[in-house]
Backbone bond lengths (Angstrom), bond angles and torsions (degrees), N, CA, C in turn:
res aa  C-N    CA-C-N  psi(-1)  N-CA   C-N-CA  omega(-1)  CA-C   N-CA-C  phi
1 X - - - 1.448 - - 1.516 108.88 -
2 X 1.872 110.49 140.42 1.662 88.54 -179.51 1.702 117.76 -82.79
3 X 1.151 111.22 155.03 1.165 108.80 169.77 1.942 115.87 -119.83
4 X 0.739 90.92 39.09 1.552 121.01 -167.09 1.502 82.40 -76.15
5 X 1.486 108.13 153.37 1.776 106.25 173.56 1.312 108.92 -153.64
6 X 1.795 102.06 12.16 1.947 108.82 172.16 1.415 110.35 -72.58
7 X 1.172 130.88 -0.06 1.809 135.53 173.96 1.564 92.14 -107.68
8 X 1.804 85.53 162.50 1.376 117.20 171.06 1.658 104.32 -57.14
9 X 1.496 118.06 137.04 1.095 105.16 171.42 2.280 96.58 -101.97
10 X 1.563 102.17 121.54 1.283 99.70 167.10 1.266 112.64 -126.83
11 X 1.686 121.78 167.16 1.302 140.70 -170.10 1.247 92.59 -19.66
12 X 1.448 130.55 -78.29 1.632 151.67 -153.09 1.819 100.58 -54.13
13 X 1.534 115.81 -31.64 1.152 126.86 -176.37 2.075 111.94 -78.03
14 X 1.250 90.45 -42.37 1.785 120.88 178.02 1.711 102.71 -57.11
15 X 1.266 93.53 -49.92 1.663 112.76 176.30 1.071 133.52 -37.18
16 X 1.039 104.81 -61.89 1.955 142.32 -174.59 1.584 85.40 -72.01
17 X 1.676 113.25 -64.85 1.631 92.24 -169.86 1.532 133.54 -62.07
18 X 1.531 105.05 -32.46 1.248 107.46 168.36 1.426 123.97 -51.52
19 X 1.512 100.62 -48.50 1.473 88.64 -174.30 1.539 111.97 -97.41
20 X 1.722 138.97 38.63 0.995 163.64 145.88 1.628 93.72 79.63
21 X 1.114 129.89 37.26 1.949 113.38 177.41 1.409 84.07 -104.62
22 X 1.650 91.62 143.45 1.426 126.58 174.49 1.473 102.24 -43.95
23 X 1.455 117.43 162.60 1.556 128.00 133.57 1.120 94.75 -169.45
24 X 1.898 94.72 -173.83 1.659 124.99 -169.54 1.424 94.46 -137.01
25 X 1.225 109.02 113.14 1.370 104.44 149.36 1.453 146.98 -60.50
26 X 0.818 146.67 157.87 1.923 143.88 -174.90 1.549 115.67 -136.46
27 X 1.183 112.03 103.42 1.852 104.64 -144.67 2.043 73.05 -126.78
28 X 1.490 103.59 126.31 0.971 115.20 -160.39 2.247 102.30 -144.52
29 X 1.428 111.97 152.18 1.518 78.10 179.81 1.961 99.30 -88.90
30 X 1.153 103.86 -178.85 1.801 103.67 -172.21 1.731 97.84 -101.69
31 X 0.944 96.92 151.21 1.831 120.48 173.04 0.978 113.36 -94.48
32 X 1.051 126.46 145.88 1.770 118.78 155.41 1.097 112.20 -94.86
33 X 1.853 122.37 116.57 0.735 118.57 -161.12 1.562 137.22 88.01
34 X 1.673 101.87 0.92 1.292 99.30 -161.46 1.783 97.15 -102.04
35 X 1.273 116.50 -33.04 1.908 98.09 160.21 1.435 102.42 94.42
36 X 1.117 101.89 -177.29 1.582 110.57 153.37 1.333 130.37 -53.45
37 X 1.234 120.15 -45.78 1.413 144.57 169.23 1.745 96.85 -31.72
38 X 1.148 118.49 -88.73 1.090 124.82 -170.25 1.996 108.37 -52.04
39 X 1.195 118.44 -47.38 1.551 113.29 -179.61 1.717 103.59 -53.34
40 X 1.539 108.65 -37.56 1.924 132.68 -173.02 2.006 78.96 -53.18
41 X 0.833 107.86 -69.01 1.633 108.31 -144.65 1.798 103.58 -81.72
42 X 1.301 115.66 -20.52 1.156 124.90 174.42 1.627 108.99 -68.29
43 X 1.443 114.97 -58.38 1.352 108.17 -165.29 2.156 97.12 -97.21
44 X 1.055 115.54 14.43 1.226 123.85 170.89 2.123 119.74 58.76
45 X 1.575 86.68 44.51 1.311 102.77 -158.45 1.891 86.35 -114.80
46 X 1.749 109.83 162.76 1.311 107.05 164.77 1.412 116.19 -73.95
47 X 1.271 104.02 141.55 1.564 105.48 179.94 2.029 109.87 -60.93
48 X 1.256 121.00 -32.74 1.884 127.81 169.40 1.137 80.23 -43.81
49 X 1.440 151.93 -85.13 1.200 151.71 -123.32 1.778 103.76 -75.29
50 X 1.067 149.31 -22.42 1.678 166.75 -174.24 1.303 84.59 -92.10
51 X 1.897 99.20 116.31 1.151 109.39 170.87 1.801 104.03 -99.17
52 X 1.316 132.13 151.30 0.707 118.85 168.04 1.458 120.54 -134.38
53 X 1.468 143.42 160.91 1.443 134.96 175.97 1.430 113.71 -113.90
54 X 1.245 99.35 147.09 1.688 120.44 -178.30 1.537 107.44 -110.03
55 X 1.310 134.58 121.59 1.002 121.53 170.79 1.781 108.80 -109.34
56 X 1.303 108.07 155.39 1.534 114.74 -163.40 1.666 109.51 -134.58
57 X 1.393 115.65 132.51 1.477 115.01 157.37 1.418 121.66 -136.35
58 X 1.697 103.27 117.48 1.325 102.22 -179.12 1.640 125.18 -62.16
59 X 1.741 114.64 -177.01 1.822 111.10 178.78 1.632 106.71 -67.88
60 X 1.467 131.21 -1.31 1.249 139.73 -177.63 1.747 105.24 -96.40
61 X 1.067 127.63 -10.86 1.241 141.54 176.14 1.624 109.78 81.01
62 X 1.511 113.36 22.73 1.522 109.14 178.60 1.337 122.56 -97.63
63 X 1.264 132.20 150.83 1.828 128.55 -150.51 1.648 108.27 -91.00
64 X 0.802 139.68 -143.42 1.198 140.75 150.73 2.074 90.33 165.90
65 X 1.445 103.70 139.67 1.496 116.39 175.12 1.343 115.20 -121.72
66 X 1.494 118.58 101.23 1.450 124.84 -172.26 1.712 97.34 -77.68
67 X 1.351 134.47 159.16 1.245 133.81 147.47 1.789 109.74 -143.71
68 X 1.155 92.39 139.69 1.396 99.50 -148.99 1.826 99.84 -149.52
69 X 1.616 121.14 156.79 1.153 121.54 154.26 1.231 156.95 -23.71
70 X 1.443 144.37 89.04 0.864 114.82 -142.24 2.331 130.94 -55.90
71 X 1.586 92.24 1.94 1.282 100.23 -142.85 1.411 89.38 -111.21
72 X 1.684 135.80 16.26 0.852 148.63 170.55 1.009 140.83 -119.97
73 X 1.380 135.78 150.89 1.950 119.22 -152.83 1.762 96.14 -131.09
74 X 1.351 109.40 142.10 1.219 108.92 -178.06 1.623 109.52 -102.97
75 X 1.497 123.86 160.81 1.032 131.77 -168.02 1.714 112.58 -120.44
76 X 1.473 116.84 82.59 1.397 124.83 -159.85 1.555 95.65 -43.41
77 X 1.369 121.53 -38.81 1.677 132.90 -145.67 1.682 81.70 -83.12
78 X 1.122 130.21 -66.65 1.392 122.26 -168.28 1.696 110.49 -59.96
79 X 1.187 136.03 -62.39 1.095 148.73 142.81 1.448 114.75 11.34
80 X 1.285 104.43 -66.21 1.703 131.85 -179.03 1.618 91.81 -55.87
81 X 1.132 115.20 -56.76 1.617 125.22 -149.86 1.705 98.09 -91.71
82 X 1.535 134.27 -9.91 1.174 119.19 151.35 0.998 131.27 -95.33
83 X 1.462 123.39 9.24 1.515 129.54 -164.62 1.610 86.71 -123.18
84 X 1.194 118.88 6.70 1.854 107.69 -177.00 1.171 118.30 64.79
């Protein structure tokens, strides 16, 4: 497990320790704009493999959290229209 403490420690970080599963962090500076794409080419990994999350709130004020590939684009309009 890392015990590394040069990253932000957040919820998702709190998480992992509580419930003792391993990880590695990847402490990188951020782009604007730079996405998966850039983490893909930074740590020399396929970008399919970069998971990434979408978070969503409909005109009813309810959330919805897509997570998805990094190498794939979501379509709010279709999305909208399969969830009713």
């Amino acid at each position: 497990m890392s015990k590394n403490t040069d990253y932000p420690v957040t919820s998702a970080v709190r998480f992992l320790r509580t419930h003792q599963i391993d990880f590695e962090p990847y402490i990188y500076v951020y782009e604007e704009h730079g996405g998966t794409g850039q983490f893909a080419q930074l740590f020399g990994v396929d970008e399919h493999r970069v998971v990434k999350t979408i978070v969503l709130q409909n005109e009813a004020k309810k959330g919805l959290v897509v997570v998805m590939h990094g190498d794939r684009q979501i379509s709010t309009r279709n999305l909208a229209r399969d969830l009713g």
